[in-house]
N, C-alpha and C positions, 0 to 999 in steps of 0.2 A: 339428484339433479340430472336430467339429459342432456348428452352434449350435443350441444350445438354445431350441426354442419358445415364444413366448411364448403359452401356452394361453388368458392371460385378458385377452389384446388382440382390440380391435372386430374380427370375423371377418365377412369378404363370401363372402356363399353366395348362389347360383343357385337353391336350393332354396325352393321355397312353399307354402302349403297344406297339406294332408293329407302333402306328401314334407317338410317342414320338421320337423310334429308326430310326424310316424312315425316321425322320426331322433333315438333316445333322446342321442345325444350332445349335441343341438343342441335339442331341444325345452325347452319353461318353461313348459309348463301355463297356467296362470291366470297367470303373471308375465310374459307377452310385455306390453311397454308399451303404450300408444295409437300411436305411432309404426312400431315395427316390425308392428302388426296391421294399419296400410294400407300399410305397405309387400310385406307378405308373404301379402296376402289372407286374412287370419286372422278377422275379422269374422263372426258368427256360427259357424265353427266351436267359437270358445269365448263360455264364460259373460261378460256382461258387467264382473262385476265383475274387476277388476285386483289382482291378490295378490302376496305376496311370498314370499320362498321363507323366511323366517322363517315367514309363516304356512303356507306349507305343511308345513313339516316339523313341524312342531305336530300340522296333519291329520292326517297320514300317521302319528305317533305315538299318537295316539288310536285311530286305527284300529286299527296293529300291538297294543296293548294287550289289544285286545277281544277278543280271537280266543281258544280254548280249549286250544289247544297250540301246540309249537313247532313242529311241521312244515307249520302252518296259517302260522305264521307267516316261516317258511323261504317257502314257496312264494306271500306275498305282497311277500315282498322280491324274490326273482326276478321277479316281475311287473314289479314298482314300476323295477329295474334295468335291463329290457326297455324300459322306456316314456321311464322317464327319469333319464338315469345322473348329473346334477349334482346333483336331489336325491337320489336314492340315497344317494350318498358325502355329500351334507351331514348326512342322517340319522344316517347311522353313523359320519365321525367327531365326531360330537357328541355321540353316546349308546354312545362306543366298547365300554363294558362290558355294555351290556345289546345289542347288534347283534351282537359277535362271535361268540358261541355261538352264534346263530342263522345268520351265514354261513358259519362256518365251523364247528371242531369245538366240542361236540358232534352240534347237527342235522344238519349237512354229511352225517352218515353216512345217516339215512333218506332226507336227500335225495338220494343217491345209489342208494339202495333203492328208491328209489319217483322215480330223475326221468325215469321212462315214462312217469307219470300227467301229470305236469306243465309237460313241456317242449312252450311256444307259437311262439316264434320264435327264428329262428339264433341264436346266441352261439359264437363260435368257430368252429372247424371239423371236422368229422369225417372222417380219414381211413381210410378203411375197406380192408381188402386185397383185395377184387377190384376197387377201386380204385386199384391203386398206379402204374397205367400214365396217372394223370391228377392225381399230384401235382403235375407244375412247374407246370400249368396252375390247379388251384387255386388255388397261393399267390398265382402273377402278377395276382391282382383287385388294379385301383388304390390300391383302398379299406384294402390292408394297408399302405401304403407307408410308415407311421411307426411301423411296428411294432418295439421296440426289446429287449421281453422275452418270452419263451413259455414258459408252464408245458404242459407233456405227459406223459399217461399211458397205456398200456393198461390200467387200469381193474382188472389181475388182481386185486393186494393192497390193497383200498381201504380204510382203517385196518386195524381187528382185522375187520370185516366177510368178507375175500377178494373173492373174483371177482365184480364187479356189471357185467362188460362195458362197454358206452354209458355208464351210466351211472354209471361211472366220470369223467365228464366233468363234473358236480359239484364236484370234486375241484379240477381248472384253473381254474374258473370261481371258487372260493371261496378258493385261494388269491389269486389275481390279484386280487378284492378286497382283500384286506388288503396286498398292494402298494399299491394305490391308498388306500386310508382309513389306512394307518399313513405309508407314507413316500410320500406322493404323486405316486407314478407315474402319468401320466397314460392313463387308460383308452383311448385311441388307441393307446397304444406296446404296450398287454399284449392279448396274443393264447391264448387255450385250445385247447388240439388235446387231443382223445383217438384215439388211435391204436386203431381195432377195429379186431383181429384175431381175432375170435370169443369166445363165452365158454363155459366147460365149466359155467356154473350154470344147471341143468335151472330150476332155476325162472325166470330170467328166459328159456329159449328154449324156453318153454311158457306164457309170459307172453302172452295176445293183444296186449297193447298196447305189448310192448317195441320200442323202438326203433332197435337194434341190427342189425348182419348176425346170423343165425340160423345160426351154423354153431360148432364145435366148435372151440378155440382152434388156432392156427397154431403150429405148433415146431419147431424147430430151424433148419436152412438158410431153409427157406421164411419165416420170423420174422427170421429176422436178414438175409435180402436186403431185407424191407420197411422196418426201419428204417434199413437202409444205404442204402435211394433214400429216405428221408424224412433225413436227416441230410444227405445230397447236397445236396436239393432247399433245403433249409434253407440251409444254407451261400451258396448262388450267389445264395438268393434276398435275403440279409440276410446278409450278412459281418460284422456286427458285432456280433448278435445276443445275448441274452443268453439260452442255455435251460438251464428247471430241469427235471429228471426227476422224477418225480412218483409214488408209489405203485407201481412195479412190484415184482413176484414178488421174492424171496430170489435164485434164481437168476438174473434179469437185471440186478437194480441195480446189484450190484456190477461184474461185466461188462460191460456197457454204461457204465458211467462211466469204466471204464479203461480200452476202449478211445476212448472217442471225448474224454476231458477235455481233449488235445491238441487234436484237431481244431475243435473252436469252443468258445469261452466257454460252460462248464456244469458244474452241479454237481446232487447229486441230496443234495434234503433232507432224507430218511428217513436218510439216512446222516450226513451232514456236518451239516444244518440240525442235526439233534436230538443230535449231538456237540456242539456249540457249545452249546447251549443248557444242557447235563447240565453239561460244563465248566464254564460261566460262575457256574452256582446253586450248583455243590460249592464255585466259589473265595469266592461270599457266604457259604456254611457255614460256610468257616474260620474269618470273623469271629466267629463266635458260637462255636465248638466249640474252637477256640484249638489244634485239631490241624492242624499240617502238612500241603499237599495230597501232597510225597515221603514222609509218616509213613501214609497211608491204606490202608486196605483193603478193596476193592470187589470187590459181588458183583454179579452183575449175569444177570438174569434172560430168557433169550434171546438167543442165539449169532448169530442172523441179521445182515443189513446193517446193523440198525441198532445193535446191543448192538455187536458188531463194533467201527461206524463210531463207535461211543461209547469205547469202550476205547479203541482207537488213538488218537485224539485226548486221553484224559485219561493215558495212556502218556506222552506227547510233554509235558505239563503236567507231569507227573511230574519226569521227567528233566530238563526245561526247571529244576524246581526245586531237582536238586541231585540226585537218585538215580542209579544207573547204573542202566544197560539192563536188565540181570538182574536184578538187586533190583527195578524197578520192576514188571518182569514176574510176578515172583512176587507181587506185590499185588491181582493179577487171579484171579478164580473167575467163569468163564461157566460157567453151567446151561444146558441144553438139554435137548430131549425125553428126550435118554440120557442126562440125569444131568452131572457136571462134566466138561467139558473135560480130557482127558489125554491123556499123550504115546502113550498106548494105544489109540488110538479108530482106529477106521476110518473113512474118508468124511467127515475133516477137511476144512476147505474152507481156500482160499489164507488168505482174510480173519481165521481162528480160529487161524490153525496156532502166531503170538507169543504167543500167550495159555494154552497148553495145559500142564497144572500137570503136572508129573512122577510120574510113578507111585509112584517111591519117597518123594515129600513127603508123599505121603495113604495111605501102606497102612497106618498104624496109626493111623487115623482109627476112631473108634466109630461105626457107621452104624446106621440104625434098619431098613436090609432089606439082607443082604450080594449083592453084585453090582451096586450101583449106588448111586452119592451124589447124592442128590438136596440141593434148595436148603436142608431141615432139616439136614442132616448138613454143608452147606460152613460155614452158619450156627455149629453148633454146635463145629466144630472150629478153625475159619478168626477165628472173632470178628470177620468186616467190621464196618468203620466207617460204612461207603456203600452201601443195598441201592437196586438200581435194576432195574426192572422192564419191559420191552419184547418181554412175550409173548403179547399180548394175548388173556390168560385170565385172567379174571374170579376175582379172588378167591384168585389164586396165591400173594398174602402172607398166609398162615393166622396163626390168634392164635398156636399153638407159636411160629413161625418167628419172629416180630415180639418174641413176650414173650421168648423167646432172645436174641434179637440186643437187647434193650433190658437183659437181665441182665449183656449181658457191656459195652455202652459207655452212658457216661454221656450222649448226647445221639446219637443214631441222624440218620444222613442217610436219609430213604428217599423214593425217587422213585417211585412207580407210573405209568408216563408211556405209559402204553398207550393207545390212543382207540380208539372214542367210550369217553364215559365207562360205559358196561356193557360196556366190556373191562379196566374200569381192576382191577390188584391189588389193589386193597383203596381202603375208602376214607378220608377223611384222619377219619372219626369212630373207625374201627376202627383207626387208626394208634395217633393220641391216647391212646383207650382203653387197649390193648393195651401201650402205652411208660409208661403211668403218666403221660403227658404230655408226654413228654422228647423224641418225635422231633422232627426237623426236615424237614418235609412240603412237595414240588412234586409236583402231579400235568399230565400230558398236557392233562387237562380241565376247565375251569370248573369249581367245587363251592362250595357256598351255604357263608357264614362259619362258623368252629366256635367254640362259644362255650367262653370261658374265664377264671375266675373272676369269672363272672358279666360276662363282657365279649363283645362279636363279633369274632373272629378272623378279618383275612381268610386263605384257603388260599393261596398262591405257585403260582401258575400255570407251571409250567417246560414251556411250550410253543413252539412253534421260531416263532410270530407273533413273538418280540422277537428275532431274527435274521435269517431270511430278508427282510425287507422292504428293512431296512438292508442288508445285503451287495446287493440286486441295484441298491439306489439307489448305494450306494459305485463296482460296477462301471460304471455307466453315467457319475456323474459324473466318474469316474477315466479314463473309455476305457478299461477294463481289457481286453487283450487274453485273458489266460486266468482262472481262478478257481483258488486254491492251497489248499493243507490249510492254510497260514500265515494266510489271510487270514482263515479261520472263527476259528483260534484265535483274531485277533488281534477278531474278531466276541463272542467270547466273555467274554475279558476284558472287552471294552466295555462290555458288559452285566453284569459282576462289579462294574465302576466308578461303577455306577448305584445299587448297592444298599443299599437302606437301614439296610441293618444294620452300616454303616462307622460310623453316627451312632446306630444305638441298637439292641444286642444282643438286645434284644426285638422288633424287628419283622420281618417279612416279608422272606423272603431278596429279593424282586425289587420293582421300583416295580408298582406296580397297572396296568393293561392301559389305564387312562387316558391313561397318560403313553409311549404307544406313538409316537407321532409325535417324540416326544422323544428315545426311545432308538432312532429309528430312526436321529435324522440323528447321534448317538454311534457308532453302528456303523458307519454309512455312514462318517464321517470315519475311523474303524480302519482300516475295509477298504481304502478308497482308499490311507487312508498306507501301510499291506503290500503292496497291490497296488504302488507305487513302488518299496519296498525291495524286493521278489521280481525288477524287473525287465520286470515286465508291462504296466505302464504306463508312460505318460512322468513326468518329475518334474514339479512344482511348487510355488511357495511355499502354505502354509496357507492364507491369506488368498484367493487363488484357489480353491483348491479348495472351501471353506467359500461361495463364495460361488456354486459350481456345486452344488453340494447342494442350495443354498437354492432357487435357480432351479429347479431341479428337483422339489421339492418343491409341485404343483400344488393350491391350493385349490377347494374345491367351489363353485362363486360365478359364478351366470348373465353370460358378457359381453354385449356390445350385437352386435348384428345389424346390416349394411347392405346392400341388393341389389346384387349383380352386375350390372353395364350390358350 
C-alpha cells in the first residue's frame, strides 16, 4: 500500500525568490507571512501589506465578476491557475456553481477554440508525433514523479465542437480541475497530455497563432504505433497510474479502450463517464415516474461511443433488475445519421450490433418519409419513456418529436446531454414548454433556472462532473489495479442514492453541483467497494478505506514553508 501525502504538512523547499513565486503550486501571493519573506527573500518582491487567502479569493472574485463574458473569464482563471494553483482551487471549490461552467463545460469549449490566443506557460505536456522518438525522456522530468492520474486526448472530437488539435488540451486541463476542486485530488498527482497528431481543421492550420504541429491528422498504423510507444512509455514510467481517455474520434474510443483496459488502469469517459451518469439520473426518475427501470423504453439519440456506451450500461441495469437479455434489448431504439438501428443496416459497428431492432419488429411502423425511420417515427411508434440525446446537433429534439413523446407517457425522461451547451437538443425551456410541463429534464450543460408556477426551478445537471472525480478518487484510494464496467455501475447507483427526490418527488433528480465534494467521496466509496468485489483490489475493512478517501481528499489551504539547509 502507498502512503499517502500529506499535502498540507510544513513543506522544506530550496526554492527562493522569483523561483518560489513563479511555482504556482507553492506561491501565496500577498499571504507569504513576515517570517517566510526573510526566510525566502521575498521582501520587496511583494507588496507590503500581508493578506489572507480569504481575502484574496474575495479579490480574485470581484475581479472574475467584472469581466464581460465568459471566455474573458475562462481565460482569467487559467491565468490566475498558472500563477497560483491553491488559490485557484480555493476559489472554485467555494464558488463551486458559478466556477464550473467557466472551467469546464460550457466555456471549456471556446476555450479550446481559441486556446491559441491564450496559452502563457506549460501546463501539462504535449506530445507531438514527430516527437514520438522523445517520449520516455519527456515523462522522466523529476518533477512528474507523483504523478498519480492523466487525462489525455488528441483533441479530434472535443465536445460537439470536433477537431481543435492542440487545443484540444483545454479539455485535460479542465477536466483535471474538477478532479481537483470536487474530490480533491491533489494537483501534483493530475497530469494533461494532448496527444498531436495533427489536425484536418483548415482553420486552425491557417491559423497564424495556432500552436500545434501544422500537418494533416496521422491514421492508421502510423497513429496507432504512437499511441502504442505513449501507452509503453506510460506504463514503465508510472505502473500504477490511473489514465482517462478523453475526447477522442468515434472510431478510436472505443478501440482504444479495448484494447488497452487490460494493460493499465483506464477508462474513457465519453463512454463509461456519461453511461453512469444517464444510469444513475434514469434510476432518480423512477422515484418520481413510479415506472420500473426493467419496464422502460429508451430512445436514444446517437449510436456513437457514447449512446453505445450509455445503452450498454443501462442494458446491464435492466437485466440487473429482473428483464431478460432479449426483452431488455428490445427496449432500445438508437437513431443515427441513417435513421434506427436495424438488423438490416450496413456498417454496424461492434459497439451497436446488441441494440439493432429487427426488421420484422418495425416494417409496419407508419413513418413520415418511407425508407428511413427517423427519431419522429421511433417516437411515434415505439412510445419511449427515456429520450436521450448524444448527437451533438442542436435543436435535434424538435416540438413534433417532444409534443409526441409527452402525448403518449405521462411524465417524459428526456436528457439532451450533448455539450457545449449550443450543441445541446433542445433546451430545458422548449422541453417544459413543449411536455405541457410534465418532462423530467438533465441536460450535459449548466442552464439558468426555469421558472415554475411562479417559482425558480433548478435544471438537473446530468453531467459526468458527479462521476468521474469520484471513481478516479475511489481507484486511487482502493489501489485499484484495473477500472471495470461494474465499478461505473456501481458509480452510478451512488449517485442514484444521493438524489433528492427519494425525499420529495418534486425536486431535482440530482443534488446541486454544490454538493460535489460530497458525492464525490459517495462514489469514491462505491467504486472502491466493486473494485474489491471485482477482485482488482485488495480487500479491506470500511473504516480504512473511508479513512483513505478522506486523506486523499486534499484542501485548498496555503501550508508553512521552511528553507532547505
Amino acid at each position: 500500500m502507498s502512503q499517502i501525502p500529506d499535502y498540507n504538512a510544513p513543506l522544506e523547499t530550496s526554492l527562493t525568490s522569483f523561483d518560489l513565486i513563479n511555482t504556482p503550486m507553492l506561491n501565496k501571493g500577498t499571504a507569504f507571512p513576515d517570517a517566510e519573506r526573510d526566510a525566502f527573500h521575498l521582501h520587496g518582491l511583494l507588496p507590503p501589506h500581508i493578506g489572507s487567502l480569504d481575502q484574496q479569493v474575495a479579490r480574485r472574485l470581484k475581479i472574475l465578476r467584472g469581466f464581460h463574458t465568459d471566455f474573458e473569464r475562462y481565460a482569467f482563471l487559467r491565468e490566475l491557475q498558472d500563477s497560483n494553483e491553491t488559490l485557484f482551487y480555493a476559489l472554485t471549490v467555494r464558488n463551486l456553481e458559478e466556477i464550473l461552467p467557466l472551467v469546464y463545460t460550457p466555456t471549456v469549449g471556446e476555450g479550446c477554440q481559441r486556446f491559441s490566443e491564450i496559452w502563457r506557460k506549460p501546463r501539462g505536456l504535449f506530445l507531438s508525433f514527430p516527437n514520438k522518438h522523445r517520449i520516455r525522456e519527456i515523462l522522466s522530468n523529476p518533477h512528474l514523479d507523483p504523478v498519480r492520474i492523466i487525462v489525455v486526448s488528441d483533441g479530434e472530437r472535443i465536445l460537439g465542437l470536433g477537431d481543435q488539435g492542440a487545443g484540444g488540451m483545454g479539455i485535460p486541463i479542465g477536466k483535471l480541475a474538477l478532479y481537483t476542486a470536487c474530490a480533491g485530488i491533489h494537483p501534483d498527482e493530475a497530469l494533461p497530455i494532448l496527444l498531436d497528431v495533427g489536425t484536418n481543421n483548415e482553420e486552425r492550420l491557417h491559423d497564424p497563432l495556432y500552436i500545434g504541429w501544422r500537418h494533416e491528422r496521422i491514421r492508421g498504423d502510423d497513429y496507432d504505433g504512437f499511441i502504442e510507444e505513449f501507452v509503453t512509455a506510460v506504463t514503465e514510467r508510472w505502473p500504477d497510474v490511473l489514465l482517462q481517455w478523453e475526447d477522442f474520434a468515434g472510431a478510436n474510443a472505443g478501440r482504444l479502450l479495448t484494447r488497452y483496459r487490460d494493460r493499465l488502469c483506464s477508462f474513457n469517459d465519453d463512454i463509461q463517464g456519461t453511461a453512469a451518469i444517464a444510469a444513475g439520473t434514469l434510476i432518480a426518475a423512477v422515484n418520481v415516474t413510479g415506472l420500473p427501470l426493467a419496464e422502460q423504453r429508451i430512445a436514444v439519440l446517437g449510436a456513437g461511443s457514447a449512446g453505445c456506451g450509455i445503452s450498454a450500461l443501462l442494458l446491464q441495469a435492466m437485466i440487473d433488475a429482473g428483464a431478460s437479455p432479449m426483452e431488455a434489448r428490445r427496449r432500445f431504439f438508437l437513431v443515427d445519421r441513417d435513421g434506427l438501428l436495424t438488423d438490416g443496416m450496413p456498417g454496424v459497428t461492434p459497439a451497436q450490433l446488441p441494440f439493432l431492432q429487427a426488421e420484422e419488429a418495425v416494417s409496419g411502423w407508419t413513418l413520415e418519409a418511407p425508407g428511413r425511420i427517423g427519431l419522429y417515427d421511433v417516437v411515434a411508434n415505439a412510445s419511449p419513456s427515456v429520450l436521450i440525446g448524444v448527437s451533438g446537433q442542436a435543436g435535434a429534439f424538435t416540438e413534433p418529436v417532444i409534443r409526441k413523446m409527452a402525448k403518449g407517457v405521462e411524465r417524459p425522461v428526456i436528457f439532451p446531454l450533448s455539450n457545449p451547451t449550443s450543441r445541446s437538443e433542445a433546451t430545458p425551456e422548449q422541453l417544459m414548454a413543449w411536455s405541457e410541463g410534465r418532462a423530467l429534464i438533465g441536460t450535459g450543460s449548466p442552464f439558468p433556472p426555469l421558472q415554475q408556477d411562479g417559482k425558480a426551478m433548478r435544471v438537473t445537471q446530468t453531467n459526468n462532473s458527479y462521476i468521474f472525480p469520484g471513481v478516479g478518487l475511489g481507484v486511487l484510494a482502493a489501489n485499484a489495479q484495473r477500472v471495470t464496467d461494474a465499478m461505473f455501475m456501481a458509480a452510478g447507483k451512488a449517485v442514484a442514492s444521493v438524489s433528492p427526490t427519494i425525499g420529495d418527488r418534486h425536486a431535482c433528480l440530482l443534488p446541486p453541483v454544490t454538493e460535489l465534494r460530497k458525492v464525490s467521496m459517495i462514489v469514491a466509496q462505491a467504486v472502491a467497494r466493486q473494485a474489491q468485489a471485482d477482485g482488482v483490489a485488495e480487500a479491506c475493512v470500511d473504516s480504512e478505506l473511508e479513512a483513505r478517501i478522506a486523506a486523499r481528499m486534499w484542501e485548498p489551504l496555503y501550508r508553512p514553508y521552511y528553507k532547505k539547509s
